[in-house]
Backbone and ligand atoms as CSV (ligand in chain L), in Angstrom:
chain,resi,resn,atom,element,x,y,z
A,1,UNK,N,N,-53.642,15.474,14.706
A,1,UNK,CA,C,-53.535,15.316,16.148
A,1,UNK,C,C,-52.568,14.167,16.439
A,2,UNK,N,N,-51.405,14.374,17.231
A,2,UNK,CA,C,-50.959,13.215,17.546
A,2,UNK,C,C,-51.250,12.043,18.131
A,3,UNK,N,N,-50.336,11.061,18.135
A,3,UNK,CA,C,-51.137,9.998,19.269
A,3,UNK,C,C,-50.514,9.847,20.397
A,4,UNK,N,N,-50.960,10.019,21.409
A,4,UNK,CA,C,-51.389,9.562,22.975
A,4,UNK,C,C,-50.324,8.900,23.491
A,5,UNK,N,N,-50.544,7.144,22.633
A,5,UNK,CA,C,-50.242,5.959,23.162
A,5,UNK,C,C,-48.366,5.776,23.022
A,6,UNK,N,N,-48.248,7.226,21.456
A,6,UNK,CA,C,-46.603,6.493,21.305
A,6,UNK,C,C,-45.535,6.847,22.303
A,7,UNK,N,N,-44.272,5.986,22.418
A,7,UNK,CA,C,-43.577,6.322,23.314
A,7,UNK,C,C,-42.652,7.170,22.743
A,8,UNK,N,N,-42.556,8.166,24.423
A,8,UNK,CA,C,-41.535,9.110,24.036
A,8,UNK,C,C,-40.122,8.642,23.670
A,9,UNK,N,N,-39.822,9.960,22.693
A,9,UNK,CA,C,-38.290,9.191,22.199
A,9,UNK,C,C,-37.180,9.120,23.474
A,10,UNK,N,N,-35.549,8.685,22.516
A,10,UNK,CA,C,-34.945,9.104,24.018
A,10,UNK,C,C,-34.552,10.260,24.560
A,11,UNK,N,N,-33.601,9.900,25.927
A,11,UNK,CA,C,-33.754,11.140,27.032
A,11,UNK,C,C,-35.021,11.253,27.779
A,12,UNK,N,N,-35.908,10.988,26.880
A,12,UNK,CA,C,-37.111,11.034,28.424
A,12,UNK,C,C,-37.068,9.680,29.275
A,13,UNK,N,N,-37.558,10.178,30.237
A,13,UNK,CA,C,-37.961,9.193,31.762
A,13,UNK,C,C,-39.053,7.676,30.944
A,14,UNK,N,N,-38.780,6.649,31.288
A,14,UNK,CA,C,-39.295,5.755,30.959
A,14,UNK,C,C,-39.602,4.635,32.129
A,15,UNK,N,N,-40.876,4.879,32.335
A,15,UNK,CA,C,-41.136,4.481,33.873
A,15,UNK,C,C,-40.730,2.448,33.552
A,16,UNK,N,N,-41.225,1.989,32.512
A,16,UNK,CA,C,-40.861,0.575,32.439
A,16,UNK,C,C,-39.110,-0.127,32.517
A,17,UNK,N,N,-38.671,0.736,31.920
A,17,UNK,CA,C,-37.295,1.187,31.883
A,17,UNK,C,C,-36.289,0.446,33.076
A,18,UNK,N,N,-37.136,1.824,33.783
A,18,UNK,CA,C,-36.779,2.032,34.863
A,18,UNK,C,C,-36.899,0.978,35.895
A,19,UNK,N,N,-38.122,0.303,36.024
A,19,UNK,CA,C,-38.147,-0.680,36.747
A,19,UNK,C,C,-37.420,-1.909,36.687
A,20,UNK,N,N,-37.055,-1.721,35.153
A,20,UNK,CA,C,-36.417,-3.394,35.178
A,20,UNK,C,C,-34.968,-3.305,35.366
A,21,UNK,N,N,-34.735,-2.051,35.243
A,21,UNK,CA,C,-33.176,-1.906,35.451
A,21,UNK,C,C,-33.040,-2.033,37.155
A,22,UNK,N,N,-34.474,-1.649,38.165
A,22,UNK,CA,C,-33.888,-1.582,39.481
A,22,UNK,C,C,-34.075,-3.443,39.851
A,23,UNK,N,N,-34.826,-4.091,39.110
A,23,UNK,CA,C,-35.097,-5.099,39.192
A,23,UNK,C,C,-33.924,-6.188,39.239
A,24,UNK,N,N,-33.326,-5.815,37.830
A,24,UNK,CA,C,-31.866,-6.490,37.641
A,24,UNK,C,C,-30.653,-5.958,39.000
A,25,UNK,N,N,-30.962,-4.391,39.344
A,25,UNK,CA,C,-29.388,-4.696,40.105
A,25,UNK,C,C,-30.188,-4.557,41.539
A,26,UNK,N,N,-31.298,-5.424,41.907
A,26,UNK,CA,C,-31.412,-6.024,43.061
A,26,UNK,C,C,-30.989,-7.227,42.920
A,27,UNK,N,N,-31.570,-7.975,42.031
A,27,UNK,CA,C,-31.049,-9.390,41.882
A,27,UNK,C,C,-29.151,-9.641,42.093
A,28,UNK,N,N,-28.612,-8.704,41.073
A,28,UNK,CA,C,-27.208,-8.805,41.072
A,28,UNK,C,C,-26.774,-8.465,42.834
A,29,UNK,N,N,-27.217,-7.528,43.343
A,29,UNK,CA,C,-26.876,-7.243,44.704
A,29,UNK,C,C,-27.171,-8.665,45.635
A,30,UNK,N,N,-28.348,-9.144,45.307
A,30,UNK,CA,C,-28.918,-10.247,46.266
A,30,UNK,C,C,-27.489,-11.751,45.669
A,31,UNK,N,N,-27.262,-12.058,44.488
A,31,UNK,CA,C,-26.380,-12.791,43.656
A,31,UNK,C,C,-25.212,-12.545,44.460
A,32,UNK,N,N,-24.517,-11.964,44.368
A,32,UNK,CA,C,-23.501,-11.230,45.317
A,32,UNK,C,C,-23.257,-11.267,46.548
A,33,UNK,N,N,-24.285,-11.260,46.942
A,33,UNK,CA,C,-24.558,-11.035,48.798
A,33,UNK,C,C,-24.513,-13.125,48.824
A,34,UNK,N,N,-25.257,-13.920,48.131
A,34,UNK,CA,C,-25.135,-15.183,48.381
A,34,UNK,C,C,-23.703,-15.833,48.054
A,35,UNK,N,N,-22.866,-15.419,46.621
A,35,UNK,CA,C,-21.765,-15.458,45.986
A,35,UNK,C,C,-21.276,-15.717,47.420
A,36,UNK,N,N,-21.219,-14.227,48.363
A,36,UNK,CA,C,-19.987,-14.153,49.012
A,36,UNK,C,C,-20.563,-15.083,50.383
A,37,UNK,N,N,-21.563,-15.092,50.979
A,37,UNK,CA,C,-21.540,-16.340,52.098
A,37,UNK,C,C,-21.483,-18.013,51.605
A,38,UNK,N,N,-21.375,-17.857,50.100
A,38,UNK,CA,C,-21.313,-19.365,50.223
A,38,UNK,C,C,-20.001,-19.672,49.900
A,39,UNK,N,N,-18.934,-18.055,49.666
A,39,UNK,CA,C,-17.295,-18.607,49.696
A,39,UNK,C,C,-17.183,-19.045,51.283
A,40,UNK,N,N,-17.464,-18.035,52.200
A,40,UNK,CA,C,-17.540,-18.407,53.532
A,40,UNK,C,C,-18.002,-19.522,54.154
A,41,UNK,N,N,-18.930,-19.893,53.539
A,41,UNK,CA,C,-19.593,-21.336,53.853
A,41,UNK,C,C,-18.218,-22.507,53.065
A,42,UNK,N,N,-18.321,-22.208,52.200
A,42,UNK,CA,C,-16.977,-23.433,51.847
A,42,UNK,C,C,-15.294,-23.095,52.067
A,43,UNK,N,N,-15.066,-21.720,52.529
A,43,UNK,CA,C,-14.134,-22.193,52.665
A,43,UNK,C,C,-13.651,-22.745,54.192
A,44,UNK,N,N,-11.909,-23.240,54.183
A,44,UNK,CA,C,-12.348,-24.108,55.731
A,44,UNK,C,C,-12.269,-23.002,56.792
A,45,UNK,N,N,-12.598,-23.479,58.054
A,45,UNK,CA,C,-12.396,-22.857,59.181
A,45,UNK,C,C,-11.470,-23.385,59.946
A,46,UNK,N,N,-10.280,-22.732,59.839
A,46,UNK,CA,C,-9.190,-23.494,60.264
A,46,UNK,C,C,-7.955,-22.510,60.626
A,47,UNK,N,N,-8.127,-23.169,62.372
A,47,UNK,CA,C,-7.083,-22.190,63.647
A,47,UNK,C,C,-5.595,-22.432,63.288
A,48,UNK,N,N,-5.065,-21.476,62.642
A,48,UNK,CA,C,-3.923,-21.888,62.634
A,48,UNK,C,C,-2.341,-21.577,63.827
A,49,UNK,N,N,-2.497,-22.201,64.606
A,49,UNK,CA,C,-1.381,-22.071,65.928
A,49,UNK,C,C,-0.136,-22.639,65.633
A,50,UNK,N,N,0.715,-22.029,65.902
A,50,UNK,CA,C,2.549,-22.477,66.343
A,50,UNK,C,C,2.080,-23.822,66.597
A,51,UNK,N,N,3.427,-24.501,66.481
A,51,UNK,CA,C,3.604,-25.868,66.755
A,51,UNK,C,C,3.967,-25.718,68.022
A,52,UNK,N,N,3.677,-27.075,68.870
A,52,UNK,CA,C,4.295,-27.462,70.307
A,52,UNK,C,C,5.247,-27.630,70.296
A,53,UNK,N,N,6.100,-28.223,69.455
A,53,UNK,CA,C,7.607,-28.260,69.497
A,53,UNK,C,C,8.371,-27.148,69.281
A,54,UNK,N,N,9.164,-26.676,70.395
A,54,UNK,CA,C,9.998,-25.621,70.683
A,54,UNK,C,C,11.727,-26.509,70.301
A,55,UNK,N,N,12.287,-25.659,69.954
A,55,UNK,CA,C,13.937,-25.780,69.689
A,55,UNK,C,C,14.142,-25.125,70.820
A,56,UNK,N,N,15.295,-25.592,72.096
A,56,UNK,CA,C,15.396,-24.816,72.718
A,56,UNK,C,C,16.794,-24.491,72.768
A,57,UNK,N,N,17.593,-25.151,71.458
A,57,UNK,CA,C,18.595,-24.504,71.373
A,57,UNK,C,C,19.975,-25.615,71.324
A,58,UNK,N,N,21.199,-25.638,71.692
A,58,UNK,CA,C,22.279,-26.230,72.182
A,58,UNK,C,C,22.395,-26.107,73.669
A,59,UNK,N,N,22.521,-27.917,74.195
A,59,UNK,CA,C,22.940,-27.789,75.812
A,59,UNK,C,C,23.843,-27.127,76.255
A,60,UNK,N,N,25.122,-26.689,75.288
A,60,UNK,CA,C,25.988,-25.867,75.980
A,60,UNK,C,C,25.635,-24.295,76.360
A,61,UNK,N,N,24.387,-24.214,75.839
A,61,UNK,CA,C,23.989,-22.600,75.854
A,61,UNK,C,C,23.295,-22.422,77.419
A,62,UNK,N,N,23.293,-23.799,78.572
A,62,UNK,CA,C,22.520,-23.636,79.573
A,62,UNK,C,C,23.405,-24.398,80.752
A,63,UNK,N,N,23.688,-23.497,81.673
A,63,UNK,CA,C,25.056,-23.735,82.527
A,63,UNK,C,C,24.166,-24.476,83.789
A,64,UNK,N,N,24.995,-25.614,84.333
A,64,UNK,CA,C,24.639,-26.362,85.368
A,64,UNK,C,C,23.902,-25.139,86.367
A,65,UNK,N,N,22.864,-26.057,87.308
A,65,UNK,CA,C,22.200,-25.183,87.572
A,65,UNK,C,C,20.841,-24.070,87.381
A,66,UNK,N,N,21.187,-23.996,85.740
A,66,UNK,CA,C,20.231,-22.946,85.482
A,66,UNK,C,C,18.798,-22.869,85.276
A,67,UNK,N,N,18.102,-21.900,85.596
A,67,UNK,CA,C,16.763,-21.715,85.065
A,67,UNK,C,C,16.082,-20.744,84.219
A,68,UNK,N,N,15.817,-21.373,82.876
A,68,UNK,CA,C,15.889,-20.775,81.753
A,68,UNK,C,C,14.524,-20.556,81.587
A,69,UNK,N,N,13.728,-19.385,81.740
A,69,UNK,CA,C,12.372,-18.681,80.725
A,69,UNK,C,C,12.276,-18.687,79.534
A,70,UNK,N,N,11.637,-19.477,78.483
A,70,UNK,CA,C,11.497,-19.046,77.476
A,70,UNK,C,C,10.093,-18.312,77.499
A,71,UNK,N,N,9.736,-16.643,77.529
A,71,UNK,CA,C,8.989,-15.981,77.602
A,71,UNK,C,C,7.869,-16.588,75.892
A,72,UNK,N,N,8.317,-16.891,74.750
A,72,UNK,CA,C,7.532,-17.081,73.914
A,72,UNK,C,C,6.757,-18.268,73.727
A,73,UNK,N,N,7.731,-19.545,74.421
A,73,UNK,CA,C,6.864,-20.718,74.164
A,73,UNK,C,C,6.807,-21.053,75.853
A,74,UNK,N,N,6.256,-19.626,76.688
A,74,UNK,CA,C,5.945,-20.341,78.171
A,74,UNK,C,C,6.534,-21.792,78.534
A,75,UNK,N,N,7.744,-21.947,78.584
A,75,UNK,CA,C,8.617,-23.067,79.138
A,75,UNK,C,C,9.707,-22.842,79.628
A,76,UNK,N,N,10.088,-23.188,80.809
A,76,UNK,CA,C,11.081,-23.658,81.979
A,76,UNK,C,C,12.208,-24.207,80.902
A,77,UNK,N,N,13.527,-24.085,80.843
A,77,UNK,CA,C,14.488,-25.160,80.417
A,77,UNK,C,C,15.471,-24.925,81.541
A,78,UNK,N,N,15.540,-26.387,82.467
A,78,UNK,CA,C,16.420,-25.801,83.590
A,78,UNK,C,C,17.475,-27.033,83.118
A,79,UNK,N,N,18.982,-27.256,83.483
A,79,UNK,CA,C,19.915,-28.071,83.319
A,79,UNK,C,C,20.403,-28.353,85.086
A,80,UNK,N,N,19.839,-29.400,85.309
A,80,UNK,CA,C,19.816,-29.487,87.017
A,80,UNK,C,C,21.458,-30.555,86.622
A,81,UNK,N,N,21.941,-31.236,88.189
A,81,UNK,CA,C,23.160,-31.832,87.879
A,81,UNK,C,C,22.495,-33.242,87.844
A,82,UNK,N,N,21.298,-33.516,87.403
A,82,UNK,CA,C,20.448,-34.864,87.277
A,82,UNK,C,C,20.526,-34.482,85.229
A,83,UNK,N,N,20.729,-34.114,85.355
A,83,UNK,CA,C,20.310,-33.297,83.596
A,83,UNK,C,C,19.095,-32.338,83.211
A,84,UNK,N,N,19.009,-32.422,81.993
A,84,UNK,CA,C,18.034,-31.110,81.332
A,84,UNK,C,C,16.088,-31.776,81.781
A,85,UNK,N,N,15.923,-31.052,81.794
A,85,UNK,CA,C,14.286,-30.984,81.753
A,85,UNK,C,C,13.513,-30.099,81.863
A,86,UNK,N,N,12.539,-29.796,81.251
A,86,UNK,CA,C,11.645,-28.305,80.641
A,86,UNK,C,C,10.356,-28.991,81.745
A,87,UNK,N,N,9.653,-27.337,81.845
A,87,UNK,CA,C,8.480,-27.464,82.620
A,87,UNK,C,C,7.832,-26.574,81.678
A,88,UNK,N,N,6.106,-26.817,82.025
A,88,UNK,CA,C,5.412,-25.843,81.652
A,88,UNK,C,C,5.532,-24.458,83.124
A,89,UNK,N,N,5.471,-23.604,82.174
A,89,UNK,CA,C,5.748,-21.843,82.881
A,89,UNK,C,C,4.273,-21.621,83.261
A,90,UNK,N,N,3.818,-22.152,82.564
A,90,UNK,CA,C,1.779,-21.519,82.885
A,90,UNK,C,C,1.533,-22.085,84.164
A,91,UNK,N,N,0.570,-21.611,84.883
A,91,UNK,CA,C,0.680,-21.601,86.245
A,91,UNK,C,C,-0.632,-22.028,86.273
A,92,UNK,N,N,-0.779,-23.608,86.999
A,92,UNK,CA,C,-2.021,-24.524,86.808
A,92,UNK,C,C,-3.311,-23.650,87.849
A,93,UNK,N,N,-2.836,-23.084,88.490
A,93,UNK,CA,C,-4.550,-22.420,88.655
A,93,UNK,C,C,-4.960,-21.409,87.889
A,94,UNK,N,N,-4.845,-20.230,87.137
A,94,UNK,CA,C,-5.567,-19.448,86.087
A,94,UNK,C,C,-4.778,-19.213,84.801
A,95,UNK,N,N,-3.737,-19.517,84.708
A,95,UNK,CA,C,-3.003,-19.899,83.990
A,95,UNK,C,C,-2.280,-19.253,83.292
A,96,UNK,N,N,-1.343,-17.826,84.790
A,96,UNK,CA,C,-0.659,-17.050,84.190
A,96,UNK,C,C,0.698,-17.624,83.701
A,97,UNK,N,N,1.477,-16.536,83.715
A,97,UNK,CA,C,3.019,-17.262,83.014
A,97,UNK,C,C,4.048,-16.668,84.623
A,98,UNK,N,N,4.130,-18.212,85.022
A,98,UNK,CA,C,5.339,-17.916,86.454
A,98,UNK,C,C,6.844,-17.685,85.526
A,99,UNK,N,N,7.537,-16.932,86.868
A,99,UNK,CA,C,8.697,-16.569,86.845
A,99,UNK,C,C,9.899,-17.047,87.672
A,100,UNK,N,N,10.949,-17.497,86.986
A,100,UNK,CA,C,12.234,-18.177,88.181
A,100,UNK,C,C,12.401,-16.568,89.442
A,101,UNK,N,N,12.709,-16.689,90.204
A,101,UNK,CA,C,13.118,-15.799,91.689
A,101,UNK,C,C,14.755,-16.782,92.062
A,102,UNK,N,N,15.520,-16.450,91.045
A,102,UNK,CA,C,16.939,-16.401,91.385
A,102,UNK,C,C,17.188,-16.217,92.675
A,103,UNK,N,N,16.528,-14.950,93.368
A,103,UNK,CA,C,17.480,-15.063,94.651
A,103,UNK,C,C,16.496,-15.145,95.694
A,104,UNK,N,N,15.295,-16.069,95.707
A,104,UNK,CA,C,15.162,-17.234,96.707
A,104,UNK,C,C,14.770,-18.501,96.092
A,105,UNK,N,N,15.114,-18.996,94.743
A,105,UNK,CA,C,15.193,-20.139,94.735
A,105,UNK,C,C,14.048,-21.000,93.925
A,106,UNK,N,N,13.166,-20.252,93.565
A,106,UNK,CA,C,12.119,-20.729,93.085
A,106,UNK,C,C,10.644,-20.074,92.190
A,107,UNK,N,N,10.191,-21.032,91.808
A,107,UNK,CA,C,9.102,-19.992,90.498
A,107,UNK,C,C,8.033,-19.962,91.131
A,108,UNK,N,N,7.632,-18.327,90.494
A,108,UNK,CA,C,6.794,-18.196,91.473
A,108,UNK,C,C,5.261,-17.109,90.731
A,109,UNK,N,N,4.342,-17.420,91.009
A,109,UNK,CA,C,3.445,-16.895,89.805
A,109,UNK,C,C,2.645,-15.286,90.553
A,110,UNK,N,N,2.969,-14.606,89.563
A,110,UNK,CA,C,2.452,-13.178,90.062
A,110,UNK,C,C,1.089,-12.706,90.040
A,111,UNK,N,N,0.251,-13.369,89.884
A,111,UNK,CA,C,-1.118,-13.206,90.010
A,111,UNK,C,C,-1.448,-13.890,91.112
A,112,UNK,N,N,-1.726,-14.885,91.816
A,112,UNK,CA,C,-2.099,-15.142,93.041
A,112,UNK,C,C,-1.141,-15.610,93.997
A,113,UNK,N,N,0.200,-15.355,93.623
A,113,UNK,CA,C,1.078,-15.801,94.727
A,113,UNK,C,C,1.282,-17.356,94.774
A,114,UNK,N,N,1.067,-17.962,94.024
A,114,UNK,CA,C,1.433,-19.332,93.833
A,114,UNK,C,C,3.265,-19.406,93.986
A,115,UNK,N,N,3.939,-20.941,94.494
A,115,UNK,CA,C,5.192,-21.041,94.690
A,115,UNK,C,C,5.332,-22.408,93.889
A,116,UNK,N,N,6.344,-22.671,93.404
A,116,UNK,CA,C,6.836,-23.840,93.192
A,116,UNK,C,C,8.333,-24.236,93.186
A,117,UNK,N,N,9.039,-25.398,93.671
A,117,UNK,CA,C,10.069,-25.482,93.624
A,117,UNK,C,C,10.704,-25.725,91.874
A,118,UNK,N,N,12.230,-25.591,91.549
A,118,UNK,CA,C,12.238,-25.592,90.585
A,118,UNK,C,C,11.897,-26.696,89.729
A,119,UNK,N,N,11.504,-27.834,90.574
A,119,UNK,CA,C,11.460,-29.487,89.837
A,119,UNK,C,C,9.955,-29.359,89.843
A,120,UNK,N,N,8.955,-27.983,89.650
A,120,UNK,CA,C,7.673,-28.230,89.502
A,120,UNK,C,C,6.886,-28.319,90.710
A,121,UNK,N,N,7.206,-28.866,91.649
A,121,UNK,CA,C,6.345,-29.196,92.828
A,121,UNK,C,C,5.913,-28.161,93.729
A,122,UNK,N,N,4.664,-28.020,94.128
A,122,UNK,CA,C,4.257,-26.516,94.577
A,122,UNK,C,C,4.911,-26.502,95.472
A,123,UNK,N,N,4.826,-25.377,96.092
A,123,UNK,CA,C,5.367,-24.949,97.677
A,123,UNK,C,C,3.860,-24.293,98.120
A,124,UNK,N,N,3.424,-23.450,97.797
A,124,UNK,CA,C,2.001,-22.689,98.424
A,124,UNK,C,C,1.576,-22.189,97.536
A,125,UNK,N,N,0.137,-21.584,97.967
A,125,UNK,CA,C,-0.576,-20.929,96.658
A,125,UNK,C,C,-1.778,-21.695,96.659
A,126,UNK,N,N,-3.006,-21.117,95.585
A,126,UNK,CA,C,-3.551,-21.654,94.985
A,126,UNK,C,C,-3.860,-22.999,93.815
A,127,UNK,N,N,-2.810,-22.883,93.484
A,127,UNK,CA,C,-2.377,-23.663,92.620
A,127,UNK,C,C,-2.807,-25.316,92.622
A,128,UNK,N,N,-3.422,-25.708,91.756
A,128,UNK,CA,C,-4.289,-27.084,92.150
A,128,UNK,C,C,-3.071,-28.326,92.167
A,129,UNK,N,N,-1.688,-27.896,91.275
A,129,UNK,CA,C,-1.277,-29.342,90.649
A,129,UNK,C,C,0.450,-28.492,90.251
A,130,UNK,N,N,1.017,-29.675,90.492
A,130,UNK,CA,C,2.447,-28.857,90.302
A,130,UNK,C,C,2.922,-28.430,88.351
A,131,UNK,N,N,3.563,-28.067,88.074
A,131,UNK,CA,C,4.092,-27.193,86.919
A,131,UNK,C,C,4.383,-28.399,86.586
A,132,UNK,N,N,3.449,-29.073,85.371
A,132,UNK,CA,C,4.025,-30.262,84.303
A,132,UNK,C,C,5.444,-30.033,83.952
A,133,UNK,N,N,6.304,-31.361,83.964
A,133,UNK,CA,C,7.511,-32.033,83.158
A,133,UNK,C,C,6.773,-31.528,81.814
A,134,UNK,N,N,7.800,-31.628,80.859
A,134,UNK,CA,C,7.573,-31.666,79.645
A,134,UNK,C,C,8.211,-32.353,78.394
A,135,UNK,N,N,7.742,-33.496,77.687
A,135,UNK,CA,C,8.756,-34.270,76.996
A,135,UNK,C,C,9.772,-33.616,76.189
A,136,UNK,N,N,11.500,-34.010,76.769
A,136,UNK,CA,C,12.318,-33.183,76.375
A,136,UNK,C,C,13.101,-34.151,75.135
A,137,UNK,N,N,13.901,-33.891,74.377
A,137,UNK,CA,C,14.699,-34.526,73.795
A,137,UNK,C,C,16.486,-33.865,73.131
A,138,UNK,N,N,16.653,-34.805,72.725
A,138,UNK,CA,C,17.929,-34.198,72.015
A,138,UNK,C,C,17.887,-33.881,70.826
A,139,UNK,N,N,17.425,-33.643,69.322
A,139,UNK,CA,C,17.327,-33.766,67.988
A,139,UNK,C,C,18.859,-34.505,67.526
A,140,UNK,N,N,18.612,-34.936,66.078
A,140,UNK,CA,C,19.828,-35.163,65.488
A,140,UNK,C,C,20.846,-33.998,65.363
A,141,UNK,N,N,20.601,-32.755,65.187
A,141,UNK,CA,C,21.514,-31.809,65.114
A,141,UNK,C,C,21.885,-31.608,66.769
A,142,UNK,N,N,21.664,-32.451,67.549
A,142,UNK,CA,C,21.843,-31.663,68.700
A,142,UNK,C,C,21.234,-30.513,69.906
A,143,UNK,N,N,20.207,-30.293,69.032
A,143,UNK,CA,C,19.650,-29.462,69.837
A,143,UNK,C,C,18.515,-29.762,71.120
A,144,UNK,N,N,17.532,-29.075,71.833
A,144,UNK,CA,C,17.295,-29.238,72.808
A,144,UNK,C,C,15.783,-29.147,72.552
A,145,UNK,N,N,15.282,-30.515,72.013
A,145,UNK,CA,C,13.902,-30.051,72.097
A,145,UNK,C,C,12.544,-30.498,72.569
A,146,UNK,N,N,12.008,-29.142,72.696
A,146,UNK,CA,C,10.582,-29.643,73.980
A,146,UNK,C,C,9.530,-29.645,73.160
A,147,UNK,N,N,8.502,-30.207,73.690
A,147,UNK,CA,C,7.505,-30.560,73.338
A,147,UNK,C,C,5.999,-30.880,74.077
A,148,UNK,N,N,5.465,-29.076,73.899
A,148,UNK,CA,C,4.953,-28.106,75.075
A,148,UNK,C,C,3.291,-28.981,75.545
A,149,UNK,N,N,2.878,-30.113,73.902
A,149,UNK,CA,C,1.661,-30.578,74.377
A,149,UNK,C,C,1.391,-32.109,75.208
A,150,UNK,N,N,3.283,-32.221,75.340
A,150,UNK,CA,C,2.936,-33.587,75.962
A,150,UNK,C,C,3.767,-33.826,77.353
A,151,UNK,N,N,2.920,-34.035,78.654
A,151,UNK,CA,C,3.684,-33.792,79.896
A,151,UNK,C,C,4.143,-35.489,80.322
A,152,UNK,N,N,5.129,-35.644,80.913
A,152,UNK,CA,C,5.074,-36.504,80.963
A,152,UNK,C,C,5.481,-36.515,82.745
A,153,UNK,N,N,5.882,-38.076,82.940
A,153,UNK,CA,C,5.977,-37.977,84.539
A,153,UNK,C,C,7.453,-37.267,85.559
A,154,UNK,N,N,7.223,-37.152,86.205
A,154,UNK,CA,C,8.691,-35.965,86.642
A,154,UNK,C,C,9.763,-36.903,86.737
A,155,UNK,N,N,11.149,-36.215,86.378
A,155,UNK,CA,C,12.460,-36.997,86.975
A,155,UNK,C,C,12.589,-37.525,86.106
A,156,UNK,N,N,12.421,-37.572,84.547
A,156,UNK,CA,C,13.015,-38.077,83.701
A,156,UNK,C,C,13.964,-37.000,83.262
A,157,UNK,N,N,14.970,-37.576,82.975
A,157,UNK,CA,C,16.046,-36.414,82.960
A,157,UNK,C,C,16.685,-36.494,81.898
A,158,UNK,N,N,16.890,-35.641,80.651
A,158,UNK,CA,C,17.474,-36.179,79.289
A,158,UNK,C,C,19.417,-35.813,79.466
A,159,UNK,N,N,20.179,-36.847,79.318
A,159,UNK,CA,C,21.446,-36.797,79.771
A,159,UNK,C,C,21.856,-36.451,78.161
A,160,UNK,N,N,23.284,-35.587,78.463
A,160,UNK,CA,C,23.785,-34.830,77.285
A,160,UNK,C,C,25.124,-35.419,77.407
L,1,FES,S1,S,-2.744,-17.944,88.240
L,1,FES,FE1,FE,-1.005,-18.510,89.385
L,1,FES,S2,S,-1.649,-18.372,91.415
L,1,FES,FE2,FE,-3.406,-17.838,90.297
């Protein structure tokens, strides 16, 4: 008579087997699942944005008079006959992006109808506060550059 107690050979189902194998790839799943929030936990969290400093180019590229959009770094570069000076384009009550109006004279923001003259100063609107100056400079190569996070007081005028 055989015995009872011995275990079957292989290919059969082995209920002990079985358990420790689901045992191990819970653990590995749970190992894994911590692995990956504690890369997240250490690694940094960190916004990476464009710089404030815009190149806005060579003064000869901006004719007395003019008022220059830069649509990417939202800034004014106008060359008045006082000299160059950049404004912020964002429009101090919700803070769309205004537009020069060549042919009456002034920027003017298309979401609530805000006005400003071109030296920043409102004309009407909502608008709490006129269109920040923006510290302008010359670089060593010459070029024209602004510097979108720092406003400074109006009528400083960078001479070329
Ligand atoms: S966002 Fe310019 S007027 Fe409202």
């Amino acid at each position: 008579m055989p015995d009872e107690k011995e275990e079957p050979s292989g290919g059969s189902f082995n209920g002990r087997d079985f358990f420790v194998k689901l045992g191990l790839g819970s653990l590995s799943i749970a190992a894994a699942g911590t692995a990956v929030f504690a890369y997240q936990y250490l690694s940094p969290n960190v916004l990476y944005e464009p710089s404030p400093i815009v190149n806005a180019g060579k003064p000869e590229s901006y004719p007395v008079d003019s008022v220059t959009l830069d649509v990417n770094a939202a800034i004014f570069l106008i060359h008045s006959k006082e000299g160059f000076f950049a404004l912020s384009a964002v429009c101090t009550h919700l803070g769309c992006l205004t537009a020069w109006k060549p042919e009456l004279g002034i920027i003017a923001c298309p979401c609530h109808g805000s006005k400003f003259h071109r030296d920043g100063v409102k004309i009407e609107g909502p608008a709490p506060r006129p269109l920040p100056w923006l510290r302008t400079w010359v670089s060593d190569d010459g070029d024209l550059m602004v510097d979108r996070s720092t406003p400074i007081r109006p009528m400083e005028f960078v001479r070329v």
